[in-house]
NUNU-385443 format. One line per field, with one value per residue (C-alpha): residue in three letters; z, y, x. Coordinates in steps of 0.001 Angstrom, whole numbers, always signed. Layout:
<nodes>
resn = (ALA,...)
c3 = (Z,...)
c2 = (Y,...)
c1 = (X,...)
</nodes>
This chain:
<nodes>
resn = (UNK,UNK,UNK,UNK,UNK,UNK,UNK,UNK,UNK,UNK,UNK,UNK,UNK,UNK,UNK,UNK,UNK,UNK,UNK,UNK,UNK,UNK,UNK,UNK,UNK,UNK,UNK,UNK,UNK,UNK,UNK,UNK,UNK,UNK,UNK,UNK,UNK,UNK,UNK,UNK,UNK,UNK,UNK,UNK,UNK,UNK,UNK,UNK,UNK,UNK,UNK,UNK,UNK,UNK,UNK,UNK,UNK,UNK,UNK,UNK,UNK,UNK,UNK,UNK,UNK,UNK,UNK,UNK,UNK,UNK,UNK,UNK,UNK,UNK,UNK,UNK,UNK,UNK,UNK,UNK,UNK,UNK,UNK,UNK,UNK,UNK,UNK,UNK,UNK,UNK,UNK,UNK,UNK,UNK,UNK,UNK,UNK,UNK,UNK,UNK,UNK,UNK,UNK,UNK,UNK,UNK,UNK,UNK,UNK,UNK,UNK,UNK,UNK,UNK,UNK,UNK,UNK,UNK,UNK,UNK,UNK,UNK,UNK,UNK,UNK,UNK,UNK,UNK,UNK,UNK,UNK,UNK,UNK,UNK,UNK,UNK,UNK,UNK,UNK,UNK,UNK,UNK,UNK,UNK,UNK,UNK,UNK,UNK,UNK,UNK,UNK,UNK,UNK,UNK,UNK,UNK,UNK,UNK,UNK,UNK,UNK,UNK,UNK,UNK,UNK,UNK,UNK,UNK,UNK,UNK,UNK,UNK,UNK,UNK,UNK,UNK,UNK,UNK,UNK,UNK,UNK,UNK,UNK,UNK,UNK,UNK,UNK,UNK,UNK,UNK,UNK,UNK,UNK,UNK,UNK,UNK,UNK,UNK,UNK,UNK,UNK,UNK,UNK,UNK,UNK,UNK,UNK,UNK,UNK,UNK,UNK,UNK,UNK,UNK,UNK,UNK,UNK,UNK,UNK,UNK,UNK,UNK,UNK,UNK,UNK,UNK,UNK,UNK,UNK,UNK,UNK,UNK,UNK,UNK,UNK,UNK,UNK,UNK,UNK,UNK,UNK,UNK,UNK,UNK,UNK,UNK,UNK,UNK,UNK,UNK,UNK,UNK,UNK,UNK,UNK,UNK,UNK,UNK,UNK,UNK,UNK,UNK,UNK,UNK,UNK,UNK,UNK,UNK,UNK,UNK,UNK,UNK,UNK,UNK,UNK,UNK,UNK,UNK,UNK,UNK,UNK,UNK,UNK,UNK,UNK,UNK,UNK,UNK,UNK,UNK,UNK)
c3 = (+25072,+22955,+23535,+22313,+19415,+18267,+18666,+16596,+13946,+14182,+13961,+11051,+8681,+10066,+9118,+5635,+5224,+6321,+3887,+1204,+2245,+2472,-1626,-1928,+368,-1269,-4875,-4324,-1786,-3663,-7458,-7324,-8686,-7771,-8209,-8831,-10179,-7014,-5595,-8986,-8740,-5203,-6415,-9157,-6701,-5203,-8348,-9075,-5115,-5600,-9243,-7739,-4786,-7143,-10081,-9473,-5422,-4306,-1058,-177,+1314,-1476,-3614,-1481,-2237,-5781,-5695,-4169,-6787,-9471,-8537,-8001,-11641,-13015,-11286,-12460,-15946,-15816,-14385,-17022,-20246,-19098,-16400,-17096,-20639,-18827,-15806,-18670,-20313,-17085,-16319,-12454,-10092,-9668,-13763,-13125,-10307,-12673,-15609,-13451,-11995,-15744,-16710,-13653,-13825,-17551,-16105,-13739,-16622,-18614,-15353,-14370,-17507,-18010,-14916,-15589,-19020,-17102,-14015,-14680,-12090,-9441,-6089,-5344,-2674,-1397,+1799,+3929,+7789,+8444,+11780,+14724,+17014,+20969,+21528,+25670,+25129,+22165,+19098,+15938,+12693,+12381,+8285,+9873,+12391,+9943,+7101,+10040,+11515,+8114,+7300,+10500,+9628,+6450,+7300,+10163,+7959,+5023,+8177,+9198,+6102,+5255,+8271,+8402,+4941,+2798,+200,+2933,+3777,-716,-370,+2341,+523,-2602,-753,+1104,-1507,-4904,-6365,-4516,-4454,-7516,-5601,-3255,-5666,-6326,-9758,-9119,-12024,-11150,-7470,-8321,-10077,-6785,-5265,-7234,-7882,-3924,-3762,-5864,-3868,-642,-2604,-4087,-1187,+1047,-2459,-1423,+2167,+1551,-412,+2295,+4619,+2157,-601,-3539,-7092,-10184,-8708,-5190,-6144,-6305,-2661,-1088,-3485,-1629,+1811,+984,+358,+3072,+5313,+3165,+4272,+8147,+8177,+6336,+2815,+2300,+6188,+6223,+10434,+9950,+7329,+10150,+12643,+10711,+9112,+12738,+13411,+10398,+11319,+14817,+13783,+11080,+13313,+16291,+13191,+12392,+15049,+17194,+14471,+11026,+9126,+5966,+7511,+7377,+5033,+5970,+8669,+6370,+5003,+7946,+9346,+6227,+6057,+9270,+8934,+5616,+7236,+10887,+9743,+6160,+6848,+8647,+11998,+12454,+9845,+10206,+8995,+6336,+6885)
c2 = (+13688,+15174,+11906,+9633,+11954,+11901,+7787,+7335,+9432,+7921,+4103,+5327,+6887,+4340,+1225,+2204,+3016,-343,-1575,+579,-326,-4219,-4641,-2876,-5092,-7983,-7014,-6426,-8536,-11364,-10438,-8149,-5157,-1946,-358,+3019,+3019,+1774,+4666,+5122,+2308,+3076,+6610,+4839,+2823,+5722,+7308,+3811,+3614,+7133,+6101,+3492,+5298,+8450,+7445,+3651,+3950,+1326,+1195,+1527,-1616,-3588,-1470,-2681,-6256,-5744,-3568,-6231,-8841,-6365,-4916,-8796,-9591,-6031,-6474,-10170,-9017,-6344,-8144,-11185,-8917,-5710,-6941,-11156,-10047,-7935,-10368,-13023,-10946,-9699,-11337,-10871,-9542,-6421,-5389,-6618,-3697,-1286,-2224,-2382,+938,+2185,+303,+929,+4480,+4809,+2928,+6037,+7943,+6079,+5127,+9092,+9873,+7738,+9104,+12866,+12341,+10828,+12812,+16100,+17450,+18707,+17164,+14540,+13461,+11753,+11560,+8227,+8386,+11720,+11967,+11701,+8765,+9430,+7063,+7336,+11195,+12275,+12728,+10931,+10435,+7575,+7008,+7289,+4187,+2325,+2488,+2062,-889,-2339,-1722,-3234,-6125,-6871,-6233,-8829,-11476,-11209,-11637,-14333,-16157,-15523,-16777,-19822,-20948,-23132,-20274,-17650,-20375,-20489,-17049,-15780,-19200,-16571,-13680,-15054,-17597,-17333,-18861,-22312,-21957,-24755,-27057,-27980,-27430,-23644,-21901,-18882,-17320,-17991,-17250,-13958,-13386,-14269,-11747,-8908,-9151,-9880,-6952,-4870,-6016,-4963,-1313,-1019,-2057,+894,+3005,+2446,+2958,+6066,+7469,+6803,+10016,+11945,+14244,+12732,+13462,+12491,+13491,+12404,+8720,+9472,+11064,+7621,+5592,+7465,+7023,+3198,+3121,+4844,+2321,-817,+586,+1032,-2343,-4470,-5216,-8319,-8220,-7594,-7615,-4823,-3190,-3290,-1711,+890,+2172,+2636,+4546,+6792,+7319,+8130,+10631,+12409,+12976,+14762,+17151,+17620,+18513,+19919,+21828,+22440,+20327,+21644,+19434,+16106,+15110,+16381,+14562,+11167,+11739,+12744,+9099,+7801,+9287,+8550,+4629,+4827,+6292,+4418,+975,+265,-2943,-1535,-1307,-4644,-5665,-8311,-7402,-9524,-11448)
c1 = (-9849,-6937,-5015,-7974,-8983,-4905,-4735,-7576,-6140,-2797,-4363,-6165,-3299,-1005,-3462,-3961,-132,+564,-1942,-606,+3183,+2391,+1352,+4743,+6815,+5231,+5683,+9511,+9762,+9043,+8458,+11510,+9616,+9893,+6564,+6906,+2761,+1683,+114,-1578,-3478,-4497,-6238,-8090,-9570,-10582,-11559,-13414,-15398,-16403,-17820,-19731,-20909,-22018,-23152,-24308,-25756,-23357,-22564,-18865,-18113,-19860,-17326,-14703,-15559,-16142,-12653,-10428,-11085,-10573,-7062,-6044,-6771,-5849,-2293,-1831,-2631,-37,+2556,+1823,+1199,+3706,+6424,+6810,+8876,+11655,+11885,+12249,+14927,+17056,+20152,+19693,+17930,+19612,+19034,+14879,+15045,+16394,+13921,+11018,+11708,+11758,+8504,+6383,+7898,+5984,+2709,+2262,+2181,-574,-2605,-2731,-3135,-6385,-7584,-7181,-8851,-11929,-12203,-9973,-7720,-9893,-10509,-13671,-14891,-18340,-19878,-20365,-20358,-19397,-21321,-19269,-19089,-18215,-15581,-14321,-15745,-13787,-15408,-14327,-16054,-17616,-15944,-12374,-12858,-14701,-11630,-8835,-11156,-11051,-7171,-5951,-8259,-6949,-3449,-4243,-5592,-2777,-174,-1884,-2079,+1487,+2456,+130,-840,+1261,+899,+2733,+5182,+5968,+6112,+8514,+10446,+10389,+11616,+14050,+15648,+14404,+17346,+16221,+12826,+12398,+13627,+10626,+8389,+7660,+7030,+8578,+7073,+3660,+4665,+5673,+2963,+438,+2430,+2226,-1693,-1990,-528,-1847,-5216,-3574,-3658,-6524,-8550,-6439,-7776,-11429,-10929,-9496,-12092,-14619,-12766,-10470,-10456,-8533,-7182,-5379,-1767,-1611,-606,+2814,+2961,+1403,+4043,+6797,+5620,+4948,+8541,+9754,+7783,+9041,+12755,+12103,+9772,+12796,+12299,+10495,+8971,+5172,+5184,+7457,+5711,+2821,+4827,+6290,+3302,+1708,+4572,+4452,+1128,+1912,+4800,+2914,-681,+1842,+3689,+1007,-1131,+1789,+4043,+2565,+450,+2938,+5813,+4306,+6217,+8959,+9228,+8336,+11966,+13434,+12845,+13912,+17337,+17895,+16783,+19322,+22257,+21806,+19628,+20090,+18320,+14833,+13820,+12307,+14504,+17581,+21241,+22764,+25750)
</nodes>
């Protein structure tokens, strides 16, 4: 029962990492930009769901739908109104990484900001689903398996599509050449741009599904930016079937610390990994070494 009731919990924290971790893969994977606001956007979707859910009687997953178009426009506004001038400006892509780190690094600041005003600093949470299900005699709650159902499935489907489409074929073009992409036929610019507001979808959806099981607040964006980070390094940069794989494993890692050790060390052990993928992988897990 222990085994069941820690492989839920692991497929759950590792789905929506994944889903966090693939916006962030694709936004520097492709649009070079370092997002350091990422996980800022992902807790005012959560701030936004639990609006919804409170104060309007919206049901969650109808906020979810009405989320995911919303973070795709938001992020192609801010990448077109806040980000297009420096990438227009920067010699190469090296300098874009450095300015976007600085600009994205100042977004944080105005999107927490705008969210502490609104909501304070305190915790929120509502409930949906908290009854448990029996699932092969463990109990789990019923919200948990809904959002990690959900997570995997989206995670699935943007795979997929990359993989498939003509639009995931322009895109891993992107990633792995930009310098050539023109030449069959891809705007980069506008490219980029599809990728950074798909991405910022990819977040803001894993912003509603985490309100549907966790307490949130203003401050805890910056904790999820990190770990989407440290997944985009172990999954290879660029790589969303890595970024798959490696937030499973997070997951996995972080539900045995924690229920095995001390729920304190969780992190902890996030960086642990990550050191060790810098010193003995600099290129990811699943990732591929550069000649």
């Amino acid at each position: 029962m222990l085994a069941i009731e820690l492989t839920m919990t692991a497929l759950t924290l590792g789905g929506l990492y994944a889903l966090i971790a693939m916006g962030l893969t694709l936004q520097y994977g492709v649009a070079r930009i370092m997002n350091l606001s990422h996980g800022e956007f992902m807790v005012g979707a959560a701030f936004l769901a639990y609006w919804l859910v409170t104060s309007q009687g919206v049901h969650p997953l109808f906020a979810l739908a009405i989320a995911l178009p919303v973070g795709f426009v938001l992020q192609w506004l801010v990448y077109q109104i806040l980000l297009t001038p420096l990438v227009k400006r920067s010699p190469s892509a090296a300098a874009l990484e450095v300015d976007s780190i600085l600009a994205t690094f100042g977004i944080l600041f105005v999107v927490q900001g705008i969210i502490l005003v609104l909501f304070g600093g305190e915790y929120y949470s509502y409930g949906f689903l908290a009854s448990p299900v029996n699932v092969l005699g463990a109990a789990v709650a019923a919200n948990r398996l809904l959002a990690a159902g959900f997570a995997i499935v989206i995670g699935l489907l943007v795979y997929f599509v990359l993989v498939r489409s003509r639009w995931g074929a322009a895109l891993r073009a992107m990633a792995n050449a930009p310098q050539f992409a023109h030449l069959v036929g891809i705007n980069p610019r506008a490219m980029a741009a599809f990728a950074f507001a798909l991405g910022g979808a990819l977040v803001v959806g894993a912003g509603v599904l985490i309100s549907m099981f966790l307490s949130f607040s203003a401050s805890m964006g910056v904790a999820f930016t990190m770990k989407a980070l440290v997944i985009v390094i172990m999954g290879g940069v660029g790589n969303v079937l890595g970024c798959l794989l490696a937030g499973m494993l997070l997951g996995i890692v972080e539900t045995l610390v924690s229920r095995f050790i001390d729920p304190g060390l969780t992190m902890a052990a996030t960086f642990t990994i990550f050191l060790l993928v810098l010193l003995l992988r600099p290129q990811g897990i699943f990732g591929r070494a550069t000649r």
